[in-house]
C-alpha positions as CSV (number, residue, x, y, z in Angstrom):
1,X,40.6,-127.0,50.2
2,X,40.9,-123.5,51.8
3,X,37.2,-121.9,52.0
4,X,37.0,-117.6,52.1
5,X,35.0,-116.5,54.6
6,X,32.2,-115.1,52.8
7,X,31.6,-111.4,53.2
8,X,28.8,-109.3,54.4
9,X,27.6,-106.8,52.3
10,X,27.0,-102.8,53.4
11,X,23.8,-102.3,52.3
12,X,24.2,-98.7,52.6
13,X,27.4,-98.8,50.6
14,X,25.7,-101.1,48.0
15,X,22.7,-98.2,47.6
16,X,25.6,-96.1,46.8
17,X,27.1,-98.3,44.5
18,X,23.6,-98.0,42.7
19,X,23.0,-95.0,43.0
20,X,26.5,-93.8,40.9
21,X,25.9,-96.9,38.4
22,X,22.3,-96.1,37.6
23,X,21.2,-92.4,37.8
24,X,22.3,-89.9,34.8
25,X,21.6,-86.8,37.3
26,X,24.7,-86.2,38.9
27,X,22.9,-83.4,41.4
28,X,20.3,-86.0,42.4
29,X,23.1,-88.7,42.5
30,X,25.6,-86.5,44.9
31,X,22.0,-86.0,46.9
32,X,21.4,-89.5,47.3
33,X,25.2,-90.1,48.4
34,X,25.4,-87.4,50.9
35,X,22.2,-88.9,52.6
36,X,23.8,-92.3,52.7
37,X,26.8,-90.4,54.5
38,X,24.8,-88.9,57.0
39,X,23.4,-92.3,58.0
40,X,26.9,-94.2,57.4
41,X,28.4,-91.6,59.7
42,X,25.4,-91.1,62.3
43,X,25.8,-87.3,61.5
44,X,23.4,-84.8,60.9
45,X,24.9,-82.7,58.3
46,X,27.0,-83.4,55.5
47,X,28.0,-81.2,52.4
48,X,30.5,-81.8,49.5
49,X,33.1,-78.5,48.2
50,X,34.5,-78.8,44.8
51,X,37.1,-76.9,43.8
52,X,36.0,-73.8,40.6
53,X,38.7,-72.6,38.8
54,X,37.3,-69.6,38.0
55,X,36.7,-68.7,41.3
56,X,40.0,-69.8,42.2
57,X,38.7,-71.7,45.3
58,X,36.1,-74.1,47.2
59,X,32.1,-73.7,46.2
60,X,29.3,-75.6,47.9
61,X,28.4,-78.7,45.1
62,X,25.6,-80.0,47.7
63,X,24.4,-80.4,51.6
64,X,22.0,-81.9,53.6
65,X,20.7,-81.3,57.0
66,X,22.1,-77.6,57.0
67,X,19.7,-74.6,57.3
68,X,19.9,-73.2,54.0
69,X,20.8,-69.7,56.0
70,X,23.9,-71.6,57.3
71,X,25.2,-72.2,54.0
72,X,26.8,-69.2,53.1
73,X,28.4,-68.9,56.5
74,X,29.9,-72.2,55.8
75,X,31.2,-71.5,52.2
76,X,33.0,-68.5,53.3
77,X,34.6,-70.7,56.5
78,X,35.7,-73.5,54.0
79,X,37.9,-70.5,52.7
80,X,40.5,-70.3,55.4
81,X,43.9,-71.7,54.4
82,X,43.1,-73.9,57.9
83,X,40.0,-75.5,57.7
84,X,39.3,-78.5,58.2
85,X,37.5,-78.9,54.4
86,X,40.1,-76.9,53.1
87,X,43.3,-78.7,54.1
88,X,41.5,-81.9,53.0
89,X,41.3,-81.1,49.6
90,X,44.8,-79.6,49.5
91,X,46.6,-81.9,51.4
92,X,44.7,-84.8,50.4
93,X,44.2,-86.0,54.0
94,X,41.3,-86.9,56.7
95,X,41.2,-83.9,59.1
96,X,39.0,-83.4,61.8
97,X,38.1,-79.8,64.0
98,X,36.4,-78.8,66.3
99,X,32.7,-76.5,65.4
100,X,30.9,-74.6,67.7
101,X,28.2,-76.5,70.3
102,X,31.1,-79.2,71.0
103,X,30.6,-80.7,68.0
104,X,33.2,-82.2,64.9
105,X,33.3,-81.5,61.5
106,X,35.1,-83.7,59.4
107,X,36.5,-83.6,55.9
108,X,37.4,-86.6,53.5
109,X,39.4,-85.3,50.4
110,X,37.3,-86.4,47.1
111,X,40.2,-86.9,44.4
112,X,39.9,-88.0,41.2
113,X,42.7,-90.6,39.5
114,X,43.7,-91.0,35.6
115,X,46.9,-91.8,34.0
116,X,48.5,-92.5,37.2
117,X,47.9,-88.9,38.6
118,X,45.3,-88.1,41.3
119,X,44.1,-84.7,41.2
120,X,41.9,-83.2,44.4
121,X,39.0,-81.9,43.1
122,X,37.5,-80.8,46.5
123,X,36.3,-82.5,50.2
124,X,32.9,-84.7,51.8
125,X,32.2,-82.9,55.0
126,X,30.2,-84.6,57.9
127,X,29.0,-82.8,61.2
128,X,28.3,-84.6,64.3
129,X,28.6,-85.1,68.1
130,X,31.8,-87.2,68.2
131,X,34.8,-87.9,65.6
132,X,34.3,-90.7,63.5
133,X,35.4,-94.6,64.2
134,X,38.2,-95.5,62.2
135,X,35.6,-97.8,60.5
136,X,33.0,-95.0,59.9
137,X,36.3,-92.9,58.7
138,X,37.0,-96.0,56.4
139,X,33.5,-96.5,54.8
140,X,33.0,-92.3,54.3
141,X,36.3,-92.3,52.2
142,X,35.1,-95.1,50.1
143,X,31.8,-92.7,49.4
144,X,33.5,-89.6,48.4
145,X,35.7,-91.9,45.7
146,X,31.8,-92.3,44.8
147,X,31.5,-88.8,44.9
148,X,34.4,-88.5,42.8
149,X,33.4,-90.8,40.1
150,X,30.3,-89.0,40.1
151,X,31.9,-85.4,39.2
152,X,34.2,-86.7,37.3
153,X,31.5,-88.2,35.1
154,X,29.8,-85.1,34.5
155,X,32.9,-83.1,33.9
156,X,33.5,-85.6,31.2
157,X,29.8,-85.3,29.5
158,X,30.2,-81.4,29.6
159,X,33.6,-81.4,28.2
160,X,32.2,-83.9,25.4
161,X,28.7,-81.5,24.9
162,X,31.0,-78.6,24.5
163,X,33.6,-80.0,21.9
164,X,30.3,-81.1,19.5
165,X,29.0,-77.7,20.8
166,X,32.6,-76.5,19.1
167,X,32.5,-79.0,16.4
168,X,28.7,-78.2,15.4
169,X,30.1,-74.1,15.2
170,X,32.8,-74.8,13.2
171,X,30.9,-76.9,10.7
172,X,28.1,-74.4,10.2
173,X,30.0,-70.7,11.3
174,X,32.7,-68.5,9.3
175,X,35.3,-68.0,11.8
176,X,36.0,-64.7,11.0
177,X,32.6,-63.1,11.1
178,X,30.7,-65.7,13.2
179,X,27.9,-65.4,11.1
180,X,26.5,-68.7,9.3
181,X,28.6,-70.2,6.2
182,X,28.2,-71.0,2.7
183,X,27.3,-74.2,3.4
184,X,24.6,-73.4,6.2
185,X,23.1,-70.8,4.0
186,X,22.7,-72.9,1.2
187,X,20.2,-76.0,3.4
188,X,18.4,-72.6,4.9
189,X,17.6,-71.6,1.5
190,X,16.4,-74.9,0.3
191,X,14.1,-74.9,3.2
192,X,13.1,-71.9,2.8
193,X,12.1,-72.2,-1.2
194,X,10.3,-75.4,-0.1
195,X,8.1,-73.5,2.4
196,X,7.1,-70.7,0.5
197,X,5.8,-73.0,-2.4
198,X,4.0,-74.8,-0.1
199,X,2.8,-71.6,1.5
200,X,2.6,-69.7,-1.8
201,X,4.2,-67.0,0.3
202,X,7.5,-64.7,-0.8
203,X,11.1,-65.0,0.0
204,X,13.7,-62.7,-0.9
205,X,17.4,-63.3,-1.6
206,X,20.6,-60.6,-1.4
207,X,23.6,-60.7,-2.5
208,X,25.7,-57.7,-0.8
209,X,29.5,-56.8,-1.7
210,X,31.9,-54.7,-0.2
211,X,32.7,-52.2,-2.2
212,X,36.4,-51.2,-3.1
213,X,37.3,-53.8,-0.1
214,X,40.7,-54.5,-2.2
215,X,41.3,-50.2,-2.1
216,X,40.2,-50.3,1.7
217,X,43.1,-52.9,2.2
218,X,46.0,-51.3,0.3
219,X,45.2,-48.3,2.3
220,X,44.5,-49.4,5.9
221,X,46.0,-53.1,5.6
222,X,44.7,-56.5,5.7
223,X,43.9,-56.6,9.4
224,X,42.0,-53.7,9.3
225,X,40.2,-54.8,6.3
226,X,39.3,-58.1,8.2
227,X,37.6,-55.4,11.1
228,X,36.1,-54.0,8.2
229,X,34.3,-57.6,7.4
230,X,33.7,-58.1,11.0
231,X,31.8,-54.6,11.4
232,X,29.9,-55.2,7.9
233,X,28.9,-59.1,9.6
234,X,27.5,-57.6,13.0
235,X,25.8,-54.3,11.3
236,X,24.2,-56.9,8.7
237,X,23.2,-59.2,11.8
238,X,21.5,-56.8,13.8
239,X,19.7,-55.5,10.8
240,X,18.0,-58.5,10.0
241,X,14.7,-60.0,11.6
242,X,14.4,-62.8,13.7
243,X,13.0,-64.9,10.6
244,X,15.8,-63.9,8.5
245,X,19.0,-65.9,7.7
246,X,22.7,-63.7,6.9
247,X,26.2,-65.8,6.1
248,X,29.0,-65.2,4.4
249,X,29.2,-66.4,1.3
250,X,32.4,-65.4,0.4
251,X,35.7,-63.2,0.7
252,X,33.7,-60.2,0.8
253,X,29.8,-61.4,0.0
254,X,27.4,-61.8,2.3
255,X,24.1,-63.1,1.8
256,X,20.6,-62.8,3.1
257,X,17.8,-65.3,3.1
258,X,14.2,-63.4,4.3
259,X,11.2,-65.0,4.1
260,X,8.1,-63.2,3.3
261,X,7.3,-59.6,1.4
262,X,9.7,-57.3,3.2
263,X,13.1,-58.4,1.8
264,X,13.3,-55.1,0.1
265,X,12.9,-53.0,3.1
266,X,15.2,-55.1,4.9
267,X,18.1,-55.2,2.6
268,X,17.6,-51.4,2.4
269,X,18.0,-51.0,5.9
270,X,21.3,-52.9,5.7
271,X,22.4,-51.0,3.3
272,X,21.9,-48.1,5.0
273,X,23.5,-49.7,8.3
274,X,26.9,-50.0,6.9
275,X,27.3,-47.0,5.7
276,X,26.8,-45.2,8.6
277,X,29.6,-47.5,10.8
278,X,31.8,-45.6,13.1
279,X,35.2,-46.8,11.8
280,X,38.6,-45.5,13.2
281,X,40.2,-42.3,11.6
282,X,37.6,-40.9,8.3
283,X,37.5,-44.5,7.2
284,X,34.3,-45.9,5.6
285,X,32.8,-48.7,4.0
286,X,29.8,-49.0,2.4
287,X,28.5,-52.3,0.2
288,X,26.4,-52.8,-3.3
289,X,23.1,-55.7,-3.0
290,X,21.2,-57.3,-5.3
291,X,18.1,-58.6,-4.8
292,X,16.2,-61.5,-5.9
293,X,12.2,-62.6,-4.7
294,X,10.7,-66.0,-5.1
295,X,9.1,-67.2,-7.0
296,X,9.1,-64.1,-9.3
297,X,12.7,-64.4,-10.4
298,X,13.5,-68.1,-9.8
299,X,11.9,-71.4,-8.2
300,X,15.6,-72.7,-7.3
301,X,18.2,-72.0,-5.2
302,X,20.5,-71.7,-8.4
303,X,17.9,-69.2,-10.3
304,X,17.5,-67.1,-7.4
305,X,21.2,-66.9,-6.8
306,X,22.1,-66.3,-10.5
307,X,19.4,-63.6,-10.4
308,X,20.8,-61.8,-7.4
309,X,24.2,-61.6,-8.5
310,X,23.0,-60.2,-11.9
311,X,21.1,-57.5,-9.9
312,X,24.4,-57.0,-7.8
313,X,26.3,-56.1,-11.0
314,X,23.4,-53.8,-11.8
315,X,23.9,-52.2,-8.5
316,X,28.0,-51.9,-9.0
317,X,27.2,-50.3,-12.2
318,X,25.2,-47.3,-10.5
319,X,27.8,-46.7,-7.5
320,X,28.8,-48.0,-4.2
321,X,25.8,-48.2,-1.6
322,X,23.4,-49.0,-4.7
323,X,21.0,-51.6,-4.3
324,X,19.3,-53.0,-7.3
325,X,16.4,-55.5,-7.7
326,X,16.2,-58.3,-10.4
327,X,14.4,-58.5,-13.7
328,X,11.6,-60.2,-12.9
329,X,11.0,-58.2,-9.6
330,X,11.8,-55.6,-11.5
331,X,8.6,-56.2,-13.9
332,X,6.1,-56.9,-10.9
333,X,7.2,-53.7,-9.2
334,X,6.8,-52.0,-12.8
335,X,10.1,-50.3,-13.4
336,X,14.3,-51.0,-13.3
337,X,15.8,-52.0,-10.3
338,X,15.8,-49.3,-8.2
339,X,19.3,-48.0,-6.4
């Protein structure tokens, strides 16, 4: 029977082999991958280029050996049509050339394969006294396919962060305004309720509506109705405090969630905030609020809500721009709601 020879491993190849399997850093990874190169190779420097779309061109991912005042000499060489690291990741090709001192620089295209398509995502470049063997040549290319799964990998992990980063803003945003949804608002407001009975502290609740937004529409359309919502969201959002929670909570509600004693003060500056928006042409806006406070007008998320909305029909009943205050505030601050 027919015995293989048995191989020899590369110990240095098998360090990279480890390296890409066990780290979850890909910066320390490509570091530990582009020192195995230099001593692979016998060079002295080594850096790898990836391509950036954005920039529409070749960016330094990591070196070693270079003077860090070297490195932004190099990135703007790698950015002729005929370098040496530039052909290599275009052409997808070893290429060697000549570098000042009678030394070589040589570039190993790092491409990455799926489906059946390989797709250059940038070039491994080594510096040293001589061109490489066709065996160093060999063992370098099988490092920047490392290098390749490497990038690749973390391309993958961001690309997966920002769809649940996407996901997470959907679930939890209104996509028109980009403030926080129904949904949202109400867990915030469970919290919150908890808190301030354990704290025995305040929290206030307002419901504000646009006023007339069904008039504003007829007359300026529905797009500029929607800008309408979308001015009311970001006036209402910069309003509020850090502390304080806004959402939409429905075609042309919003609501506020502030913890603490100065809900009032807050909503009034709201209030006050939309009606003074620059729209285009003599267009304006202005919205109605009602305003609830724990615990004086409701220990629930349902009493405090049925509480502001009765103060917002109280408001709607005075004018547009009115803000009115519940029943049970109304008795602690010893009068009706106040517009």
């Amino acid at each position: 029977m027919y015995d293989r020879p048995a191989l020899t491993p590369d110990p240095l190849l098998l360090a990279a082999i480890r390296a890409v399997a066990r780290s979850g850093d890909p910066d320390r990874t490509l570091d530990e991958l582009l020192e195995i190169c230099l001593r692979v190779a016998g060079a002295d420097r080594a850096a790898a280029f990836l391509w950036v779309a954005d920039e529409g061109g070749l960016a330094l991912a990591g070196s070693r050996g270079y003077p860090p005042d070297d490195l932004p000499a190099l990135e703007a060489a790698v950015g002729a049509a005929d370098h040496a690291v530039q052909l290599a990741a275009q052409e997808r090709i070893q290429t060697t050339s000549g570098v000042s001192g009678g030394r070589v620089l040589s570039a190993w295209p790092i491409v990455v394969g799926r489906d059946g398509i390989e797709e250059p995502i940038g070039a491994l470049a080594l510096e040293r006294d001589s061109a490489p063997t066709p065996d160093v040549s060999e063992r370098v290319a099988a490092l920047a396919d490392l290098v390749a799964v490497v990038v690749d990998r973390a391309r993958m992990a961001t690309d997966a962060a920002e769809r649940i980063d996407w996901a997470e803003r959907v679930a939890n945003s209104d996509l028109l305004t980009g403030l926080a949804n129904a949904h949202t608002l109400s867990r915030v407001l469970e919290l919150e309720i908890i808190r301030a009975a354990r704290q025995r502290s305040e929290l206030s609740l307002a419901i504000f509506d646009v006023d007339d937004l069904t008039g504003y529409n007829d007359a300026n359309g529905r797009a500029a109705g929607d800008d309408a919502l979308r001015e009311v969201a970001a006036a209402i959002a910069q309003s509020v405090r850090l502390v304080d929670t806004v959402a939409r909570w429905a075609g042309d509600e919003f609501m506020l969630v502030a913890p603490g004693a100065t809900g009032t003060t807050v909503v009034k500056r709201i209030v006050d905030s939309v009606a003074s928006l620059p729209l285009p042409g003599d267009r304006r806006v202005t919205v109605s609020a009602g305003l609830a406070h724990f615990p004086a007008d409701g220990t629930s998320s349902d009493e405090l809500v049925f509480a502001a909305k009765a103060a917002l029909r109280a408001a709607e009943s005075i004018g547009p721009g009115s803000l009115a205050e519940a029943a049970g505030a109304a008795s602690t601050n010893g009068g009706p709601g106040t517009a």
